[in-house]
C-alpha positions, 0 to 999 in steps of 0.5 A: 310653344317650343323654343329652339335657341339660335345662332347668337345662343337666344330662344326663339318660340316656334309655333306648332305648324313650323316644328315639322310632321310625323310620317308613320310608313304604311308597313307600320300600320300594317303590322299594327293592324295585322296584330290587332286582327290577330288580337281579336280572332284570339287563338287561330286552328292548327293550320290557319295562317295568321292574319295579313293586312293592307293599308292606304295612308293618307298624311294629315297636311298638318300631321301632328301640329296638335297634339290631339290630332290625328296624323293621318287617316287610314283605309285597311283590309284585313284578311283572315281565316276562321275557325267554321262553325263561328259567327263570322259577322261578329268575329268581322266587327271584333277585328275591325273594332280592334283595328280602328281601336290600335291604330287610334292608341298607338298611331293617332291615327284615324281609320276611314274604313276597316274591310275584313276577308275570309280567306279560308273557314277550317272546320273545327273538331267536334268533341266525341267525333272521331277524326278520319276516314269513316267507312 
């Protein structure tokens, strides 16, 4: 327990489901999660955009009364683009493993479900191809 001292300079104990909650704001765990995409893909084409992400928060009613407990569970989509020819099933769990993995570190927060979309495949170059108008 904490203690907080009082008006008449004693330390009272306060117990943990009285010293207050944490409120992480959904933006934050947005970017987390964005950034956890980007960790994942690696490095991206030329011209893809870098990955975008979205969340629904939900607040523990207790959020943060222990230590170990999640402050909130998380619903995130995820948009990304992707270099084609790829394993696009594999590249999707890698980013949403990392996602349910940064948000747990760094946010102890618990995340329900994770959806990754494709916005775009860019076509990668192919060695020994010659790049441009063929006749």
């Amino acid at each position: 327990m904490t203690a907080v001292s009082t008006q008449t300079g004693t330390a009272r104990p306060v117990p943990p489901g009285e010293r207050g909650a944490l409120r992480i704001a959904d933006r934050v765990v947005a970017k987390i999660a964005s950034r956890a995409a980007r960790e994942a893909l690696g490095p991206l084409p030329a011209d893809a955009a870098a990955p975008h992400a979205a969340v629904v928060v939900r607040p523990h009613p207790r959020a943060g009364s222990d230590r170990g407990s999640p402050v909130g569970t998380a619903r995130v989509r995820v948009q990304v683009e992707l270099a084609h020819p790829v394993d696009i099933g594999a590249r999707c769990a890698a980013v949403r493993r990392r996602v349910t993995e940064r948000l747990g570190e760094l946010v102890s927060m618990e995340v329900l479900e994770v959806a990754v979309r494709v916005e775009r495949l860019h076509l990668a170059p192919v060695p020994g191809t010659h790049r441009g108008r063929v006749r």
